[in-house]
mmJSON file of the N, C-alpha and C atoms, coordinates in Angstrom:
{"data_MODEL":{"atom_site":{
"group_PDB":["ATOM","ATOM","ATOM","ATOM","ATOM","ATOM","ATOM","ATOM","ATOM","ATOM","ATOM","ATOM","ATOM","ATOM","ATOM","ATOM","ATOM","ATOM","ATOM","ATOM","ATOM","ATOM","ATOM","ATOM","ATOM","ATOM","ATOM","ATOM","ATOM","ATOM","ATOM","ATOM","ATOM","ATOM","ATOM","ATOM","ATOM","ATOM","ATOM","ATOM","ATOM","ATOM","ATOM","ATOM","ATOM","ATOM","ATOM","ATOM","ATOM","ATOM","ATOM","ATOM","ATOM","ATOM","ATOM","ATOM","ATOM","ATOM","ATOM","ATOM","ATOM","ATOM","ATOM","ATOM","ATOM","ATOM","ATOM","ATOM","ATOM","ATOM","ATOM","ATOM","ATOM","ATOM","ATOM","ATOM","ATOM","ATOM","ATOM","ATOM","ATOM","ATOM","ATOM","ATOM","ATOM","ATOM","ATOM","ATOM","ATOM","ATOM","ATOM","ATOM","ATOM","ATOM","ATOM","ATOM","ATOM","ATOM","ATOM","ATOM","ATOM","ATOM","ATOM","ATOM","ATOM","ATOM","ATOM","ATOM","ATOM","ATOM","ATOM","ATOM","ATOM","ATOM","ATOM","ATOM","ATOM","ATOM","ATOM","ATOM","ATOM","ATOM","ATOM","ATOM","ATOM","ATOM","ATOM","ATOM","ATOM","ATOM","ATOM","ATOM","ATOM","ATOM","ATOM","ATOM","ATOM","ATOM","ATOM","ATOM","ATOM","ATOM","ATOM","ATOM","ATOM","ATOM","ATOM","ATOM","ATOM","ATOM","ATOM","ATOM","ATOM","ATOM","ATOM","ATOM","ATOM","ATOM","ATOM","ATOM","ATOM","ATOM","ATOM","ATOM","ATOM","ATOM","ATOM","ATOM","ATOM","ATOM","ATOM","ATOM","ATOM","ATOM","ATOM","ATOM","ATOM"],
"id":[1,2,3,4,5,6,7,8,9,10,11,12,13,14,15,16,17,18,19,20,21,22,23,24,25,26,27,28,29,30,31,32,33,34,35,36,37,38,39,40,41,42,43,44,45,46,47,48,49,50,51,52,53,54,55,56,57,58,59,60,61,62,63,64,65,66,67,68,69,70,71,72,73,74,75,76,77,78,79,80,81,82,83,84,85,86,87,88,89,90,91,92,93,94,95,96,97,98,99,100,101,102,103,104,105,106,107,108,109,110,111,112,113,114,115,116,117,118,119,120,121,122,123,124,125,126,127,128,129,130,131,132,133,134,135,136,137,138,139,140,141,142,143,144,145,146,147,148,149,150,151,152,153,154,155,156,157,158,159,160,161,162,163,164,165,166,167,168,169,170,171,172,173,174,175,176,177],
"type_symbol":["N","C","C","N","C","C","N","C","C","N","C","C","N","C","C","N","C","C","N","C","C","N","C","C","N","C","C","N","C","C","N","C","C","N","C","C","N","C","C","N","C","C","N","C","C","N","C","C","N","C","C","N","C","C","N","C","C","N","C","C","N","C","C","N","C","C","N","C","C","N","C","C","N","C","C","N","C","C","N","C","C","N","C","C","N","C","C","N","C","C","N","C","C","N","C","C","N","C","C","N","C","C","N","C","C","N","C","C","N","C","C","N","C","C","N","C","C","N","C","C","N","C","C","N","C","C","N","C","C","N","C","C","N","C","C","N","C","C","N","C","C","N","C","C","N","C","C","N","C","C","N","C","C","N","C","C","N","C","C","N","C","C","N","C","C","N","C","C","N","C","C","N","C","C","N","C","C"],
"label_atom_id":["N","CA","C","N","CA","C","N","CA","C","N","CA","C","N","CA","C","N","CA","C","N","CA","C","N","CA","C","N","CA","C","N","CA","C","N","CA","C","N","CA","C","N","CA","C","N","CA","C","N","CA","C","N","CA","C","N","CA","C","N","CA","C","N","CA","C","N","CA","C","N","CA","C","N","CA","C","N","CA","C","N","CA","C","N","CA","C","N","CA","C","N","CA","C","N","CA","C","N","CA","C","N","CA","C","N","CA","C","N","CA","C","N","CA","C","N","CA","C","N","CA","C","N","CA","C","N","CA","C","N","CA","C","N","CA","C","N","CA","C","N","CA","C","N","CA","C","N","CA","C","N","CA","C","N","CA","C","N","CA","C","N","CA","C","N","CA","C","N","CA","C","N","CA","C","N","CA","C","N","CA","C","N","CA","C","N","CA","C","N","CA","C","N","CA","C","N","CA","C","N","CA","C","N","CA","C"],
"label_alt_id":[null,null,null,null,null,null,null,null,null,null,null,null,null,null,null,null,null,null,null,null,null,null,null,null,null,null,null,null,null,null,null,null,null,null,null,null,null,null,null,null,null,null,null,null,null,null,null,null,null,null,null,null,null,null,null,null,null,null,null,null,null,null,null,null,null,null,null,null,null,null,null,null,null,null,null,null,null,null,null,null,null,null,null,null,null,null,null,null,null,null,null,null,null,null,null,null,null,null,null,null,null,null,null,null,null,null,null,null,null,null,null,null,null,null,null,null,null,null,null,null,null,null,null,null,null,null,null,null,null,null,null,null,null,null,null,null,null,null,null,null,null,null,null,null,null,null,null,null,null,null,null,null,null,null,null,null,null,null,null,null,null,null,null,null,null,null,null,null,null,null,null,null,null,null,null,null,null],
"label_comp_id":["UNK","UNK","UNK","UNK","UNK","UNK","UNK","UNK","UNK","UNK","UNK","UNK","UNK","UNK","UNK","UNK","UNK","UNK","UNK","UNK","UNK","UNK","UNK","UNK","UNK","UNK","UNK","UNK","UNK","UNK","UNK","UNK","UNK","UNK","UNK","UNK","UNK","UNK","UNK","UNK","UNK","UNK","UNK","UNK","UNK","UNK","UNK","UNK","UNK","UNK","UNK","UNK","UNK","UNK","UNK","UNK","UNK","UNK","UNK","UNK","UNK","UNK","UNK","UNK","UNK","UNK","UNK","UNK","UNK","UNK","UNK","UNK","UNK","UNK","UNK","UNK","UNK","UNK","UNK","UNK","UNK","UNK","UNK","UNK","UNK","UNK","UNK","UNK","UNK","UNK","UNK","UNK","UNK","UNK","UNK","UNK","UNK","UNK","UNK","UNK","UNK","UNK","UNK","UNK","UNK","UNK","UNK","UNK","UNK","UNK","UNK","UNK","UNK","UNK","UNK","UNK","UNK","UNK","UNK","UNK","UNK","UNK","UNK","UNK","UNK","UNK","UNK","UNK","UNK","UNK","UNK","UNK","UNK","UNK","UNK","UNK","UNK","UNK","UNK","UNK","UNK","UNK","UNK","UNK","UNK","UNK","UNK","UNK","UNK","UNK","UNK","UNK","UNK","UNK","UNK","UNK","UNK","UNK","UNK","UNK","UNK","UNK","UNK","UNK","UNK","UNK","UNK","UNK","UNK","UNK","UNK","UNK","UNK","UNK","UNK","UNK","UNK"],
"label_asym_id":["A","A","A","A","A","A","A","A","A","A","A","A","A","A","A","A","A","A","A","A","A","A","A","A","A","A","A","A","A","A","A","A","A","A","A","A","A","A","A","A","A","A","A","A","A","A","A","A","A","A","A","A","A","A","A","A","A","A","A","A","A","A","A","A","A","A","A","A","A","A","A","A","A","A","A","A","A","A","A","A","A","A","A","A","A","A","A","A","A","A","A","A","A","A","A","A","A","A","A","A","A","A","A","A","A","A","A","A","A","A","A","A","A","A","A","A","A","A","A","A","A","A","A","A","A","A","A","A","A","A","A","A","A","A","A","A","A","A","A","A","A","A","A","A","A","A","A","A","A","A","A","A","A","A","A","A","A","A","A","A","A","A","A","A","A","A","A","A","A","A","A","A","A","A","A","A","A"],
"label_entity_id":["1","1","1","1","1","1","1","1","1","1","1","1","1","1","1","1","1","1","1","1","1","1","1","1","1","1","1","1","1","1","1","1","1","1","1","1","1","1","1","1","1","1","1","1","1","1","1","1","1","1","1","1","1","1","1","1","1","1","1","1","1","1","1","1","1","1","1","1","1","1","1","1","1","1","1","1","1","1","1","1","1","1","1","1","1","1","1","1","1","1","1","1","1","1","1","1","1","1","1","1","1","1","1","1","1","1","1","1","1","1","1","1","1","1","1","1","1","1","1","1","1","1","1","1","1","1","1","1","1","1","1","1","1","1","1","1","1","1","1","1","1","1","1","1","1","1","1","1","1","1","1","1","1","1","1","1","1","1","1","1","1","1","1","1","1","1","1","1","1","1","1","1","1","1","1","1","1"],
"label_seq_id":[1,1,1,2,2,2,3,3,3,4,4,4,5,5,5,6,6,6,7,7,7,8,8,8,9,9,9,10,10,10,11,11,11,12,12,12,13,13,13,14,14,14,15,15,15,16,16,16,17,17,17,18,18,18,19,19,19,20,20,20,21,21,21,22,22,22,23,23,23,24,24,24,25,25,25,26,26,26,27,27,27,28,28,28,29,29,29,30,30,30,31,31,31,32,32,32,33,33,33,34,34,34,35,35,35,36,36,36,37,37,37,38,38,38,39,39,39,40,40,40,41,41,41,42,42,42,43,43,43,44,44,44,45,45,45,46,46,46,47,47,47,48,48,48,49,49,49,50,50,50,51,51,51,52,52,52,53,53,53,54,54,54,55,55,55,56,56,56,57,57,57,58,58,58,59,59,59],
"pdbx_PDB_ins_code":[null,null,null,null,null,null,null,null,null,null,null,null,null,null,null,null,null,null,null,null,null,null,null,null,null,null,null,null,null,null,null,null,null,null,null,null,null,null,null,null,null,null,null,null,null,null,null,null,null,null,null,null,null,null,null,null,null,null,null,null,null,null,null,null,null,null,null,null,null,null,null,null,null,null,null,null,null,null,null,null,null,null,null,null,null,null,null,null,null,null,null,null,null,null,null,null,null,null,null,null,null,null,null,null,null,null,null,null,null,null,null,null,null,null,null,null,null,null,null,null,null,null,null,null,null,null,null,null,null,null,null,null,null,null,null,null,null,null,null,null,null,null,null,null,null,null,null,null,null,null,null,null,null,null,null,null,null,null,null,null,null,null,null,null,null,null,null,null,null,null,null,null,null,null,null,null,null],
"Cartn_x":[0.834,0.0,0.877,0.618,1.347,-0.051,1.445,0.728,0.912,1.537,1.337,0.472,-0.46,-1.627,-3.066,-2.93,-4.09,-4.673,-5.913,-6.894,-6.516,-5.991,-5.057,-3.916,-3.11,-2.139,-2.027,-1.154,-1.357,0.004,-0.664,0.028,0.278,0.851,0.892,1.021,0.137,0.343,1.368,2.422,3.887,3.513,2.383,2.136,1.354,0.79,-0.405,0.37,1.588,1.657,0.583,0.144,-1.502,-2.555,-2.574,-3.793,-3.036,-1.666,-1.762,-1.608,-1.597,-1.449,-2.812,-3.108,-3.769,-4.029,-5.122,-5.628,-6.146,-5.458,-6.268,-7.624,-8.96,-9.959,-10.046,-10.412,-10.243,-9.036,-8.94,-7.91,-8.504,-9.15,-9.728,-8.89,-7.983,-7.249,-6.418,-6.968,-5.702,-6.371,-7.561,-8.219,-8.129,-7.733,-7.343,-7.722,-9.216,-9.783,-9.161,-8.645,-7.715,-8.566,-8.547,-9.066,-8.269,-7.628,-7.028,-7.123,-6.016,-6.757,-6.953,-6.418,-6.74,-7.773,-7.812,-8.606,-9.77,-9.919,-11.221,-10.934,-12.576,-11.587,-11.921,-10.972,-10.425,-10.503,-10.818,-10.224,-8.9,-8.098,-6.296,-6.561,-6.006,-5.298,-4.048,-3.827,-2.162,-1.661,-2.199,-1.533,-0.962,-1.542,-0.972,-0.245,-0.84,-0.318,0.606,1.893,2.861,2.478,1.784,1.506,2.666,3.007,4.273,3.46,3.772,3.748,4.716,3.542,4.311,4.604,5.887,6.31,6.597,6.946,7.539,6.455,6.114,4.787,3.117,2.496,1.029,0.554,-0.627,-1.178,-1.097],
"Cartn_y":[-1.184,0.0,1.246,1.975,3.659,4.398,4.553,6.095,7.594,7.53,9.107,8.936,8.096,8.179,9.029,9.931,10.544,11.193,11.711,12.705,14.137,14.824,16.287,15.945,14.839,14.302,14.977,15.093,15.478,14.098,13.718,12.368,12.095,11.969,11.473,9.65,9.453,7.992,7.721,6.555,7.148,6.489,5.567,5.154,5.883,7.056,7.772,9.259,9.976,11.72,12.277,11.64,12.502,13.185,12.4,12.731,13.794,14.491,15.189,15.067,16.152,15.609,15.557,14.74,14.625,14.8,15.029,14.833,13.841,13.228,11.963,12.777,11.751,12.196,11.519,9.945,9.281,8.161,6.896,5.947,4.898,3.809,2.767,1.771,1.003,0.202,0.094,-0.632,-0.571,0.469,1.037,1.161,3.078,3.895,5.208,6.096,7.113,7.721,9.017,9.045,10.365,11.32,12.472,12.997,14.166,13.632,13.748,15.416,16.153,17.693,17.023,16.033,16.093,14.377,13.979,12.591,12.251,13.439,13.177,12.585,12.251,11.368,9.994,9.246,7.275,6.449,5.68,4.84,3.77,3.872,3.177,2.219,0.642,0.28,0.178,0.926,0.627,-0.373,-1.397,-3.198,-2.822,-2.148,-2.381,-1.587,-0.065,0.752,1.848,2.462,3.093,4.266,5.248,6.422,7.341,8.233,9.545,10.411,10.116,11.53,12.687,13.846,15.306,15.993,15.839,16.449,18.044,18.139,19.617,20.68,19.788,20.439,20.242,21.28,21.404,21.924,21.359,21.671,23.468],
"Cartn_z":[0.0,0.0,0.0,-0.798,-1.06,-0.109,1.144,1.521,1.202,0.247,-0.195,-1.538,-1.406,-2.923,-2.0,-1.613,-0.966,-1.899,-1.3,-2.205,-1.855,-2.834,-3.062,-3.833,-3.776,-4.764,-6.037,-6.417,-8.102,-8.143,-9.303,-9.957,-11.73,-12.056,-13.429,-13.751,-15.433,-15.662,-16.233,-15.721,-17.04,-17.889,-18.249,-19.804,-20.55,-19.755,-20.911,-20.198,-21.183,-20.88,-21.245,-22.242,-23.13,-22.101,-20.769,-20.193,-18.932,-18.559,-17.979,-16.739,-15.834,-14.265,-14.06,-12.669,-12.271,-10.955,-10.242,-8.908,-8.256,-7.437,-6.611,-6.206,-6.341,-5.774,-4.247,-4.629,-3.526,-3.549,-2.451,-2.438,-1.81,-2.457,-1.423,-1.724,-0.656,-0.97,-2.3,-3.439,-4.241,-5.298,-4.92,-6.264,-6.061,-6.98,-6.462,-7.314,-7.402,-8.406,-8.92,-9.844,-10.575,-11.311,-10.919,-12.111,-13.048,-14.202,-15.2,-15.715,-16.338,-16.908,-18.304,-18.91,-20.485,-20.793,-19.549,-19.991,-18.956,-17.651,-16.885,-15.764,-15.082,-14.293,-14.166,-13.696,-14.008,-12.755,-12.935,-11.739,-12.067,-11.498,-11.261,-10.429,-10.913,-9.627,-9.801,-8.467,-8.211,-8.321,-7.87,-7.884,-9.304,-10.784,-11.837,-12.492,-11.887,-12.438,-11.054,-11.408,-10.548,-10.888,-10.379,-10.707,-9.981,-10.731,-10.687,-9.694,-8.524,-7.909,-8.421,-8.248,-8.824,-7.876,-7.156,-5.764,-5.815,-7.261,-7.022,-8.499,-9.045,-9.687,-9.667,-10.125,-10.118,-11.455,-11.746,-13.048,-13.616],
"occupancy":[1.0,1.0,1.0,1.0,1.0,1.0,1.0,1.0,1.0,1.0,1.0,1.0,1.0,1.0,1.0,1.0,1.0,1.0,1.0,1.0,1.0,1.0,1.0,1.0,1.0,1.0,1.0,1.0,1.0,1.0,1.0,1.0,1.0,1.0,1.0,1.0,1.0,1.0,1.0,1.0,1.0,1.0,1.0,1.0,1.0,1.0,1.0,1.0,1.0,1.0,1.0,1.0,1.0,1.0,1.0,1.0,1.0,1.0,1.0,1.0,1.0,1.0,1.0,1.0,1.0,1.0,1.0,1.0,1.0,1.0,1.0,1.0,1.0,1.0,1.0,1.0,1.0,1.0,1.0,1.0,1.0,1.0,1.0,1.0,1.0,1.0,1.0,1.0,1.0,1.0,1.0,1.0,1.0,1.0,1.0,1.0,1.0,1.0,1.0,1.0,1.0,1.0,1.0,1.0,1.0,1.0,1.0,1.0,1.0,1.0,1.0,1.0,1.0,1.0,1.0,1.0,1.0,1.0,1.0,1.0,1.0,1.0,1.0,1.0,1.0,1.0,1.0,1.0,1.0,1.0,1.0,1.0,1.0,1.0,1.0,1.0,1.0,1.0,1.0,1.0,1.0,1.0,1.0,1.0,1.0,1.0,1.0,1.0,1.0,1.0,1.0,1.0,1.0,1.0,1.0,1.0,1.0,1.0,1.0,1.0,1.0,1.0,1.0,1.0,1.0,1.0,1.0,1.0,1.0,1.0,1.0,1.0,1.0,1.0,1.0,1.0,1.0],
"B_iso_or_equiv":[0.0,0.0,0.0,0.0,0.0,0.0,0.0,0.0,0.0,0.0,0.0,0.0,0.0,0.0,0.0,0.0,0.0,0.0,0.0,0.0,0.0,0.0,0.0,0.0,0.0,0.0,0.0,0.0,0.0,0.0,0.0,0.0,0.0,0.0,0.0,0.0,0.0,0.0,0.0,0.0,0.0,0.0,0.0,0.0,0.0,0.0,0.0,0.0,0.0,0.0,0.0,0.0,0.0,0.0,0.0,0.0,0.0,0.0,0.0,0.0,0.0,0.0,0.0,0.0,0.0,0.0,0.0,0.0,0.0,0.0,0.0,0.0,0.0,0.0,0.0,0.0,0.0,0.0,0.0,0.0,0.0,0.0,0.0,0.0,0.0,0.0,0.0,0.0,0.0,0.0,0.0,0.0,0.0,0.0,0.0,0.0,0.0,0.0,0.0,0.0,0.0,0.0,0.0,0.0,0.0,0.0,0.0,0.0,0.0,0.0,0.0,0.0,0.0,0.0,0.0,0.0,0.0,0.0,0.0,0.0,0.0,0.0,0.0,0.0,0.0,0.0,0.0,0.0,0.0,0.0,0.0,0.0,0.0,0.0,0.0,0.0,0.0,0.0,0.0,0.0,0.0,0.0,0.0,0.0,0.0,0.0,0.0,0.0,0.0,0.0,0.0,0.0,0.0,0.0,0.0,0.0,0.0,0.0,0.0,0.0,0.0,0.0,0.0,0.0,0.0,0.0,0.0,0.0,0.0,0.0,0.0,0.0,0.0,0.0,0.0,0.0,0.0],
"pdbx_formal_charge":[null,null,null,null,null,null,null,null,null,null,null,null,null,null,null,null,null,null,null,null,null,null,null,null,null,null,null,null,null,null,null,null,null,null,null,null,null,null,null,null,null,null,null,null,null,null,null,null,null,null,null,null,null,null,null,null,null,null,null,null,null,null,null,null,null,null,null,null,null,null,null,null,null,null,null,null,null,null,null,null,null,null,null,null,null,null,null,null,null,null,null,null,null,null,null,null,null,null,null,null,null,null,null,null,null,null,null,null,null,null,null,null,null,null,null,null,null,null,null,null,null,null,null,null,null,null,null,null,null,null,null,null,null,null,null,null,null,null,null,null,null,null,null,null,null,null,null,null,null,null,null,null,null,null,null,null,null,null,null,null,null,null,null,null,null,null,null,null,null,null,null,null,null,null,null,null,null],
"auth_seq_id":[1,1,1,2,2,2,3,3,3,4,4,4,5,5,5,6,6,6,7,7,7,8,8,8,9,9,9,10,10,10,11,11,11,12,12,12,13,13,13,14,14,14,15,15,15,16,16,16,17,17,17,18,18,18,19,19,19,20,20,20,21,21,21,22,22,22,23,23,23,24,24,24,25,25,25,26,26,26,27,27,27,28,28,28,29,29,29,30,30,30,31,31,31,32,32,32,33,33,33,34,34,34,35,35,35,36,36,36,37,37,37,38,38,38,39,39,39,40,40,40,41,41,41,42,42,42,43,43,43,44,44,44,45,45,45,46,46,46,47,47,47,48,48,48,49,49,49,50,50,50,51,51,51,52,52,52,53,53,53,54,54,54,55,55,55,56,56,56,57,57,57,58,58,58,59,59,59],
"auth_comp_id":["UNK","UNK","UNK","UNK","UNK","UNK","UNK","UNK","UNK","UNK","UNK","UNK","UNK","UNK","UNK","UNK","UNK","UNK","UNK","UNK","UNK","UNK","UNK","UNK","UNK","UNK","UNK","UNK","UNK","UNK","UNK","UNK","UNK","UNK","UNK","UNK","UNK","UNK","UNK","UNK","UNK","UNK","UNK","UNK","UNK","UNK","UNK","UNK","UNK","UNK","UNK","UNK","UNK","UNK","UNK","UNK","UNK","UNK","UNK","UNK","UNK","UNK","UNK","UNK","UNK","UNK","UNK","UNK","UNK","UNK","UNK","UNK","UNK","UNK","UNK","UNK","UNK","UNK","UNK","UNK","UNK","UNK","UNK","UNK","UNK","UNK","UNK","UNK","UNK","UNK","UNK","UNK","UNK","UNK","UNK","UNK","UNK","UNK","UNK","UNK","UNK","UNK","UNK","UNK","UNK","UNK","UNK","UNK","UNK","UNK","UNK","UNK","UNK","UNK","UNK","UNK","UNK","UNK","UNK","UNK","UNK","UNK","UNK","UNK","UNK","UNK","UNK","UNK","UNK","UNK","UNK","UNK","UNK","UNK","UNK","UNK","UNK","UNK","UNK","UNK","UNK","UNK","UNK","UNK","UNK","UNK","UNK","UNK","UNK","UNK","UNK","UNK","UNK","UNK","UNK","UNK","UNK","UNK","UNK","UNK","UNK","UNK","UNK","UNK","UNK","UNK","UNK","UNK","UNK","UNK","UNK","UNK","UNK","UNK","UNK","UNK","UNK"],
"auth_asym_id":["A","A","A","A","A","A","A","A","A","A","A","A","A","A","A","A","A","A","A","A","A","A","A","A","A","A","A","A","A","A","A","A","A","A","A","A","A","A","A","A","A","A","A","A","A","A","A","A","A","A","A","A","A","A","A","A","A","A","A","A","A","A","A","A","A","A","A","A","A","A","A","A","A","A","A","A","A","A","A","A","A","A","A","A","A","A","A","A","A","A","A","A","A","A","A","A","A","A","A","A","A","A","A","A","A","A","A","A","A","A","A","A","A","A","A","A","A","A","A","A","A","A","A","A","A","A","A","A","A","A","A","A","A","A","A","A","A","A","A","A","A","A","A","A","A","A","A","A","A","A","A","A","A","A","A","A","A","A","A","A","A","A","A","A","A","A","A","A","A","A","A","A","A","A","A","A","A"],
"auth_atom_id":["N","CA","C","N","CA","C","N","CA","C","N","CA","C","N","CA","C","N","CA","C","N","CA","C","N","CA","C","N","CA","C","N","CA","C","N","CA","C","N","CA","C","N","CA","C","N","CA","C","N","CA","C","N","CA","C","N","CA","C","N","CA","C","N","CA","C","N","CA","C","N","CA","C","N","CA","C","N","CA","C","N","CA","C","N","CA","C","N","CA","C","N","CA","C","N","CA","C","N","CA","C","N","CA","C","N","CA","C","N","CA","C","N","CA","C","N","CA","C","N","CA","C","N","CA","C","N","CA","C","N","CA","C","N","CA","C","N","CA","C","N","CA","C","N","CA","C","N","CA","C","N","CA","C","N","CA","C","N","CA","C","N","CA","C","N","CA","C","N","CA","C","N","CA","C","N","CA","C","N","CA","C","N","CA","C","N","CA","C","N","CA","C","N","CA","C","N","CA","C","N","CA","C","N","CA","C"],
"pdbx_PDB_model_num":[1,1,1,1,1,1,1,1,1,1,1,1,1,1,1,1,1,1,1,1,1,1,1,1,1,1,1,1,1,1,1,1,1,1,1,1,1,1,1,1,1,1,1,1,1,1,1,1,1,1,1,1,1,1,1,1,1,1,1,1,1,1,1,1,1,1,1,1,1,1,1,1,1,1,1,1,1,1,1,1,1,1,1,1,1,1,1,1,1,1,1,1,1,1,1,1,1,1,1,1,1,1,1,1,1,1,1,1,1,1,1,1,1,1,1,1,1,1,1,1,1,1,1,1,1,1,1,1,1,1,1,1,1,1,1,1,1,1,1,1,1,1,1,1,1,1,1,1,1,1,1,1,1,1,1,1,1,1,1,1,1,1,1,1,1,1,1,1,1,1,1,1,1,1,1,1,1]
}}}
C-alpha cells in the first residue's frame, strides 16, 4: 500500500503523458480515483499501475 496516494495528490500515468497531471480524488485500498486535466476522471489500480507523484509540480 502507497501512503502518499491521498486525495489532493497530483500524480501522473507514465504510460499515458496525453492525459496530464492529475488529482487523486479518492484511495480505497488498491483502487485510487484520478481525475485527469486532459482525460477526466479514471479509476487506477495501483496493484498495476505506478503512478508519478508530482512532488515539485502542479497543473
Amino acid at each position: 500500500m502507497r501512503y502518499d496516494l491521498v486525495p489532493g495528490v497530483f500524480v501522473r500515468h507514465p504510460d499515458e503523458p496525453d492525459w496530464g497531471v492529475g488529482q487523486i480524488q479518492s484511495s480505497i485500498g488498491a483502487r485510487v480515483t484520478v481525475n485527469f486535466e486532459n482525460a477526466g476522471k479514471l479509476l487506477i489500480n495501483i496493484d498495476k499501475v505506478d503512478l508519478e507523484v508530482c512532488r515539485d509540480q502542479k497543473p
